[in-house]
C-alpha positions as CSV (number, residue, x, y, z in Angstrom):
1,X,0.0,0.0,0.0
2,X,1.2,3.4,-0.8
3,X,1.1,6.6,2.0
4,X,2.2,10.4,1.2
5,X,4.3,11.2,4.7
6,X,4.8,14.3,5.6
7,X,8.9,14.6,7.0
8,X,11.1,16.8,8.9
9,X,14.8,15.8,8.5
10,X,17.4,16.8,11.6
11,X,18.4,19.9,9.6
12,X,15.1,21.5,9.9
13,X,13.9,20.8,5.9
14,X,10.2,19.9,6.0
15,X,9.5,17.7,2.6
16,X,7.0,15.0,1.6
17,X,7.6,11.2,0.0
18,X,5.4,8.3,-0.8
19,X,6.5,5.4,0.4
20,X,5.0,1.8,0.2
21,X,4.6,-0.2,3.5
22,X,2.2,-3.4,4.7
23,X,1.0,-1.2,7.3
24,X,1.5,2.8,8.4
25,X,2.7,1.8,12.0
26,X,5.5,-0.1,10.1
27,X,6.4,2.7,7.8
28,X,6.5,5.3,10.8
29,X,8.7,3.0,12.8
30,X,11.0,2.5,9.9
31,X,11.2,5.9,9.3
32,X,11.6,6.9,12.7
33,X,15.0,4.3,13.0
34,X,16.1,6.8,10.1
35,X,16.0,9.8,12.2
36,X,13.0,11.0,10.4
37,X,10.5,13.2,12.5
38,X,6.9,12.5,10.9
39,X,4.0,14.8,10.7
40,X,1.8,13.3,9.0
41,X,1.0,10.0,7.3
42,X,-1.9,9.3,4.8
43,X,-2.7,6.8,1.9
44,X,-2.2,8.1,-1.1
45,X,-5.1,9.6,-2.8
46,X,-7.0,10.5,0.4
47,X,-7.2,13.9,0.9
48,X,-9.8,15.1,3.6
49,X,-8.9,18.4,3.7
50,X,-8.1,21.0,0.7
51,X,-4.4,22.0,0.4
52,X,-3.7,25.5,1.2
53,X,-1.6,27.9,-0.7
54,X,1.8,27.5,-1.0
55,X,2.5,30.9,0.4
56,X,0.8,29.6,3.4
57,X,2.9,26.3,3.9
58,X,6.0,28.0,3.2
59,X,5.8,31.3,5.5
60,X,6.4,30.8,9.0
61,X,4.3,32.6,11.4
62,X,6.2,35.7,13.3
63,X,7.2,34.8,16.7
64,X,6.1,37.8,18.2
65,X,2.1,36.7,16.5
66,X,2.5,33.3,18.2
67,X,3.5,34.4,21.3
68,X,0.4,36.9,21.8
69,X,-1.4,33.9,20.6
70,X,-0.5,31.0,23.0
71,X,-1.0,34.0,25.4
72,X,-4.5,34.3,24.7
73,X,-5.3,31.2,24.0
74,X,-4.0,30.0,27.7
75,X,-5.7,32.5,29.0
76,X,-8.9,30.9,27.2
77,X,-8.1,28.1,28.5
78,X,-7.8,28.9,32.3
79,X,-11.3,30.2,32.0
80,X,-12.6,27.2,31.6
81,X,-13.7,27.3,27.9
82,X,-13.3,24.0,25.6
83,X,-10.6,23.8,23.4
84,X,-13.3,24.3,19.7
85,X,-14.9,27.0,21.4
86,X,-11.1,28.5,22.1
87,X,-9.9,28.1,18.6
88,X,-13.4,29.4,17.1
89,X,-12.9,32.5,19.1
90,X,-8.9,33.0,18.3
91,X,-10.7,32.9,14.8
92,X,-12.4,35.4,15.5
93,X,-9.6,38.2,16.3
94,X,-7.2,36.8,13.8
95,X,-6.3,39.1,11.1
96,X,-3.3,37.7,9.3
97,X,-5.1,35.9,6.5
98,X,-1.9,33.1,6.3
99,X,-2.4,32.4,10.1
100,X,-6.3,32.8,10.1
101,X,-6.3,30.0,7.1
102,X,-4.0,27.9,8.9
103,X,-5.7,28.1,12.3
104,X,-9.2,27.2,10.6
105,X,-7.5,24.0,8.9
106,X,-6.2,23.2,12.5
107,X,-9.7,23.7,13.9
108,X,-11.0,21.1,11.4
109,X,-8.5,18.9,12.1
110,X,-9.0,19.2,15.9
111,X,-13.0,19.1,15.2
112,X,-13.0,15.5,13.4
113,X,-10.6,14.0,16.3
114,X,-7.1,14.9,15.9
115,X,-5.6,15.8,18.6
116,X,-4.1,19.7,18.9
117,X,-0.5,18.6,18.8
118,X,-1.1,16.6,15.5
119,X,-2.9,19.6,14.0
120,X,-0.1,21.9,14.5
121,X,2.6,18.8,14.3
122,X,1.0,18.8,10.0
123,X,2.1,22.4,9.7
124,X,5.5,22.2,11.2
125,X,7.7,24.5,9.0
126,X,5.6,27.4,10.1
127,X,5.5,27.0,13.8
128,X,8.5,26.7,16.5
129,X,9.9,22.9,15.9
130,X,9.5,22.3,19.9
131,X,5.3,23.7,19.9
132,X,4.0,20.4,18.3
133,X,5.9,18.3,21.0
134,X,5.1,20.7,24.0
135,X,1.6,20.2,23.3
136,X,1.3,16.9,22.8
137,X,3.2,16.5,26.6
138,X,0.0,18.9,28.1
139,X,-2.4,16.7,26.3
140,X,-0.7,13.3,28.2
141,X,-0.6,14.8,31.6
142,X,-4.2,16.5,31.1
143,X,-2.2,20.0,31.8
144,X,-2.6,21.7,28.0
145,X,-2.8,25.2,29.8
146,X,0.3,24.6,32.0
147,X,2.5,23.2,29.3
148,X,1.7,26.4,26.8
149,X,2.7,28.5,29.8
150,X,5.7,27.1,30.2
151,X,6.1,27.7,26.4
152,X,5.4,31.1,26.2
153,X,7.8,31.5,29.5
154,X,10.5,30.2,26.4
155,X,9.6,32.4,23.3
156,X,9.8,35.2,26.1
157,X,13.4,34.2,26.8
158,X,14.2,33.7,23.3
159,X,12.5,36.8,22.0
160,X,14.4,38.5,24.6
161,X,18.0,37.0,24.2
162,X,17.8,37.7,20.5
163,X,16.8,41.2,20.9
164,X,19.6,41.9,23.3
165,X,21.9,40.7,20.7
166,X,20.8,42.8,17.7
167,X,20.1,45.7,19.7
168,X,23.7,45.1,20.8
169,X,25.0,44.9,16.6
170,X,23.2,47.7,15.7
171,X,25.8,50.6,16.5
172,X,28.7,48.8,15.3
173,X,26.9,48.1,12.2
174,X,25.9,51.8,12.0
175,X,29.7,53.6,12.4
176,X,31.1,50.4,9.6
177,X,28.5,51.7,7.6
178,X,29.6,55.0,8.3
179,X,33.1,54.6,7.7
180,X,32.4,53.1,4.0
181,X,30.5,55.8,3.2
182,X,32.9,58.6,4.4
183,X,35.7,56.6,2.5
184,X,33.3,56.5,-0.7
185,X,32.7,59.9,-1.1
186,X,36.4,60.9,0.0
187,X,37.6,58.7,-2.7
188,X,35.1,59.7,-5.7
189,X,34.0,63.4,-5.0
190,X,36.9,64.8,-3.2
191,X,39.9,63.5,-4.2
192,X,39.3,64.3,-7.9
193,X,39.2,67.9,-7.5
194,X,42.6,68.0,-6.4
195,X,44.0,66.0,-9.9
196,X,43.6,69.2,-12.5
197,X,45.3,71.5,-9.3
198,X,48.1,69.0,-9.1
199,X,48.5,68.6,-13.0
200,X,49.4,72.2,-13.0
201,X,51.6,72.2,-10.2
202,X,54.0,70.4,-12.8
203,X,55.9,68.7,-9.7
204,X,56.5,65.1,-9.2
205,X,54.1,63.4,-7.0
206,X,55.0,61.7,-3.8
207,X,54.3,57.7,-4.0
208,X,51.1,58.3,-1.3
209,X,49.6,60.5,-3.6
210,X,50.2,58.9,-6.9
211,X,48.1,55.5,-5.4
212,X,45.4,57.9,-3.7
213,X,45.0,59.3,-7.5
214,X,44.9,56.2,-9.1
215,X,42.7,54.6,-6.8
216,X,40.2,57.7,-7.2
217,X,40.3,57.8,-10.5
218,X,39.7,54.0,-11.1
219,X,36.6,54.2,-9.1
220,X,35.5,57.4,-10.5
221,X,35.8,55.8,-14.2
222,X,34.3,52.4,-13.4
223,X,31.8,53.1,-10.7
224,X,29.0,51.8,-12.6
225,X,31.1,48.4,-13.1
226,X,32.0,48.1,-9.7
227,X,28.5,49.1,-8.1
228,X,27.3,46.0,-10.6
229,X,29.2,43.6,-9.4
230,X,28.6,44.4,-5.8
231,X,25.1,44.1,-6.6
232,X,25.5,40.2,-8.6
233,X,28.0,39.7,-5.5
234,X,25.9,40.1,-2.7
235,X,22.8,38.4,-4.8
236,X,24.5,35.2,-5.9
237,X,25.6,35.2,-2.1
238,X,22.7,35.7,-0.4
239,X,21.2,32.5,-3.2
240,X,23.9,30.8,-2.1
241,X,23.1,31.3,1.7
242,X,19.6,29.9,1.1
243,X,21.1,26.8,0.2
244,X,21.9,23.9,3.0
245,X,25.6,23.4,2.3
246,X,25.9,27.8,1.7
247,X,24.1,28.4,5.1
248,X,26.1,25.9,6.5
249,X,29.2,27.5,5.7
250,X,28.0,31.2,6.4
251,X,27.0,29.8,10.0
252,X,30.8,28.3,10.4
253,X,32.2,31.8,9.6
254,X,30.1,33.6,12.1
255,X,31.7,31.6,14.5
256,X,34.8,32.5,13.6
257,X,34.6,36.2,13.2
258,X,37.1,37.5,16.5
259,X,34.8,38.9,19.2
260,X,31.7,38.1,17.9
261,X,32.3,34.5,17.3
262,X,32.2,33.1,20.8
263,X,28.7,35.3,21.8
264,X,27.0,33.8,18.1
265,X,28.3,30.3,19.5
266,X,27.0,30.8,23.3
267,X,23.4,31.6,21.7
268,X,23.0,29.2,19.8
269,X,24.0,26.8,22.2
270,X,21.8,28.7,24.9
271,X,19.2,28.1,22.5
272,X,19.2,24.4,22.4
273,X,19.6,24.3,26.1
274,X,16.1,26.2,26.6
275,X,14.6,24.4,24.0
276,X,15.8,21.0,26.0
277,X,14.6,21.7,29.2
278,X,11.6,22.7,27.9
279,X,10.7,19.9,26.2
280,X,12.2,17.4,29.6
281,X,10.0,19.4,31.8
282,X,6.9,18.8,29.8
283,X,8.0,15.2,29.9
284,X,8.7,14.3,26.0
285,X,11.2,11.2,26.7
286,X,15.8,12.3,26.0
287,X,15.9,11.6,22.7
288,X,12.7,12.7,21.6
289,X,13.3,15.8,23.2
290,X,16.8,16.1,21.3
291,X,15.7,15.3,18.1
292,X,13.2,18.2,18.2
293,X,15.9,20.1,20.2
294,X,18.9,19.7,17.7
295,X,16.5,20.8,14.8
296,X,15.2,24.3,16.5
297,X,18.8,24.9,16.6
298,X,18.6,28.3,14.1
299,X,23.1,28.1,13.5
300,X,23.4,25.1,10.9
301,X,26.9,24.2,11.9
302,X,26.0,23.5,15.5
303,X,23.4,22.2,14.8
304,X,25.6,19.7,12.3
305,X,27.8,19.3,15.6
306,X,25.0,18.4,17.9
307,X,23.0,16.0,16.0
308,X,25.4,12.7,16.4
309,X,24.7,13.3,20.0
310,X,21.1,11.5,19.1
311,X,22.3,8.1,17.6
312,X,24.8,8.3,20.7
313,X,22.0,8.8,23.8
314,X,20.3,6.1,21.9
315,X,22.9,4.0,22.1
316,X,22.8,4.9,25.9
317,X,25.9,6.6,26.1
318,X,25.6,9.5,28.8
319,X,24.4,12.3,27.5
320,X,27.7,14.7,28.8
321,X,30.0,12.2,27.4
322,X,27.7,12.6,23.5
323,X,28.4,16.5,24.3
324,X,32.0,16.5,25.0
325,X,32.0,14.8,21.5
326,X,30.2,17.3,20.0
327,X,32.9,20.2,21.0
328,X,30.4,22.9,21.1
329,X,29.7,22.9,24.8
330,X,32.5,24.5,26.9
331,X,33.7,21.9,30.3
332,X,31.9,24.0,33.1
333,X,28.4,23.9,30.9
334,X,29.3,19.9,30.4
335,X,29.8,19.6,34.2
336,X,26.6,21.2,35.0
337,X,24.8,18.9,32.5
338,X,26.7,15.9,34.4
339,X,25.6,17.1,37.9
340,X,21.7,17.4,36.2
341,X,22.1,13.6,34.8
342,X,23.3,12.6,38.1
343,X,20.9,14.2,40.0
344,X,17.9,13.5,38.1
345,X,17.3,17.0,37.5
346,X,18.7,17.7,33.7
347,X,16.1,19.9,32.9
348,X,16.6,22.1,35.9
349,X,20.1,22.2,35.2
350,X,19.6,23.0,31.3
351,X,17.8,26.0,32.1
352,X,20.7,27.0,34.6
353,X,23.1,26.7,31.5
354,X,20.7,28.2,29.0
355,X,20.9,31.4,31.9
356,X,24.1,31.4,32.8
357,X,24.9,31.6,28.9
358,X,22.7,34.6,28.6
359,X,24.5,36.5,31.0
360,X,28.0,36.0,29.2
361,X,26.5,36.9,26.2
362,X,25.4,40.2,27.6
363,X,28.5,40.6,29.4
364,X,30.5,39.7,26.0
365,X,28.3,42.3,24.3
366,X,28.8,45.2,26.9
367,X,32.6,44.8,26.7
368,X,32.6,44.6,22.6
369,X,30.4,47.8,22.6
370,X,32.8,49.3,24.8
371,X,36.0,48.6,22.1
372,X,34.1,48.8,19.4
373,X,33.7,52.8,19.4
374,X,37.1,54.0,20.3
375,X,38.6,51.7,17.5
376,X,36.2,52.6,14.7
377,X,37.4,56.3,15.6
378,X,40.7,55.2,15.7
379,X,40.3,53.6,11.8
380,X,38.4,56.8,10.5
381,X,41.0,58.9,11.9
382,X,43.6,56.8,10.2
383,X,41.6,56.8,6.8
384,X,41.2,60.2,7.1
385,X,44.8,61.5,7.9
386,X,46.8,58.8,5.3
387,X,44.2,60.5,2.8
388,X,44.9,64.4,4.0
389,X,48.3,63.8,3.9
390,X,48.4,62.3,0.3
391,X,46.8,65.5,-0.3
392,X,48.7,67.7,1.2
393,X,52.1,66.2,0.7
394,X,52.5,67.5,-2.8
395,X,51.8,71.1,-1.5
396,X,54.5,71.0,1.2
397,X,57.0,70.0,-1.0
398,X,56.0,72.7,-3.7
399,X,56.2,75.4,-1.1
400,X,59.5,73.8,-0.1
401,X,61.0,74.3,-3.9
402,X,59.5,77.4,-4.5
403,X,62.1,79.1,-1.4
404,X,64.7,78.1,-3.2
């Protein structure tokens, strides 16, 4: 018999194959031996629900939109108010017509049987990787309300680690910008004026000047050329960086770049940590919890890192000893995950780590912030004097000639 399944592959790619089996429970166990996450299974042919858009599979709903959602829909819930009546009334409010479609397929689903986990579980590229998961935890334990609490306790870290960050990258990113542009227009508008003035000066430039010229008046011949191929630069980059293997290798050189390296490293390994002891403390079982874990990981090359650390806990090797292998996690972070194995209380101690990272990436950020000004003023100043003095240095030495 043939069945369309729905996939999610370690790396976070969301796809669907047909596959033939005897029996679905077969295929999803064989599947599931492969590392496979499944959403959804079906026989082919059987559709009981119309497709949406593909602008709606593809779009992931904004975090900030989810979060005010799981808000109001716990909130529903603590009322008292069944879960239909809940959705139908979250219906209601929604105005984003990508969510609103979404949420109504989900409220079908839910309405002929499926449970709320499964619902979201068949839209999983559009929704955090750990929400399917989390819910389906609340639904075992009868405690839905508490367990999306506890989840919006974790987009309210994240959403607040992240904006530390890029609130933290703006200003540098602000005086680089800067700095090009001063450079830009000292090199195409100002410099030239002084080429006729030294043409008539009739004196023999000094080596400085002669490459200040040339440069200048490269860039003021060939602009257009060299504006185009920034342009097809960055674009065959950035459709380069969509790729798997591109992304990949972007991810590996953030990591690398000196100061910022080590903070884009402790995020994204604070990341997984949350995401972990989320998932333990709403009960999903190790390595459940680190397959889902691994793939909300947003940096491809840790993520790359992390997942052998799966087949390894599966194995039953101890889940320190699959991280010190991984040689992302730092020895004091390992011995607080040992101490948590030991103790019975990994989840506890994941969110310790996933804090304790925070605060060295804020710390990390206050200290770059505090270099980064003085030596951006340092490399203007530099940029501007070596170019004042390629100016200027023909000048002296014609005042110098004429005394004589």
């Amino acid at each position: 018999m043939e069945y369309v399944v729905r996939l999610g592959t370690p790396d976070g790619r969301v796809f669907e194959e047909v596959h033939r089996a005897a029996d679905a429970s077969v295929l999803k166990g064989d599947l599931e031996r492969r590392g496979l996450h499944i959403f959804e299974i079906r026989k082919k042919g059987l559709s009981l629900r119309p497709r949406l858009p593909s602008f709606a599979r593809r779009r992931r709903v904004p975090v900030l939109a989810f979060l005010v959602f799981n808000q109001e829909l716990a909130a529903l819930l603590r009322a008292g108010l069944p879960l239909l009546q809940c959705l139908d009334l979250m219906l209601e409010r929604l105005r984003d017509p990508q969510f609103r479609s979404v949420l109504t397929d989900i409220r079908d689903r839910v309405k002929s049987g499926e449970d709320l986990s499964e619902a979201f579980g068949a839209y999983g590229d559009m929704f955090p990787a750990l929400y399917p998961s989390t819910l389906k935890a609340g639904e075992r334990t009868g405690e839905l309300e508490a367990v999306i609490r506890r989840f919006i306790r974790y987009l309210k870290l994240v959403l607040e680690a992240r904006k530390k960050v890029i609130s933290a990258l703006i200003y540098p990113a602000v005086l680089v910008g800067l700095s090009f542009a001063m450079i830009v227009v000292m090199t195409i508008y100002v410099v030239p004026k002084f080429t006729v003035f030294f043409e008539d000066m009739q004196v023999d430039l000094p080596l400085l000047t002669r490459i200040t010229l040339g440069i200048s008046k490269f860039a003021t011949a060939n602009w257009p050329w060299l504006l185009g191929g920034l342009v097809v630069g960055v674009v065959t980059l950035r459709r380069w960086g969509r790729t798997t293997r591109g992304r990949t290798a972007f991810d590996h050189l953030q990591l690398r770049i000196p100061l910022l390296g080590p903070v884009f490293q402790q995020f994204s390994i604070s990341e997984f940590a949350r995401s972990l002891a989320t998932l333990l403390s709403g009960g999903i079982p190790l390595v459940q919890a680190l397959e889902i874990a691994v793939a909300a990981v947003g940096n491809l090359w840790v993520r790359g890192r992390l997942h052998p650390t799966i087949q390894q806990v599966r194995e039953g090797k101890a889940f320190h000893s699959a991280l010190e292998t991984a040689a992302v996690f730092d020895p004091l972070e390992i011995d607080m995950v040992k101490v948590g194995e030991a103790t019975g209380s990994l989840d506890v101690m994941l969110s310790s780590v996933a804090e304790f990272l925070d605060e060295q990436v804020e710390t990390r950020m206050s200290r770059i912030l505090s270099l980064v000004e003085p030596l951006m003023l340092v490399f203007m100043g530099i940029v501007v004097a070596i170019l004042l003095i390629s100016i200027y240095m023909p000048l002296f030495s014609s005042l110098g000639q004429s005394k004589f």
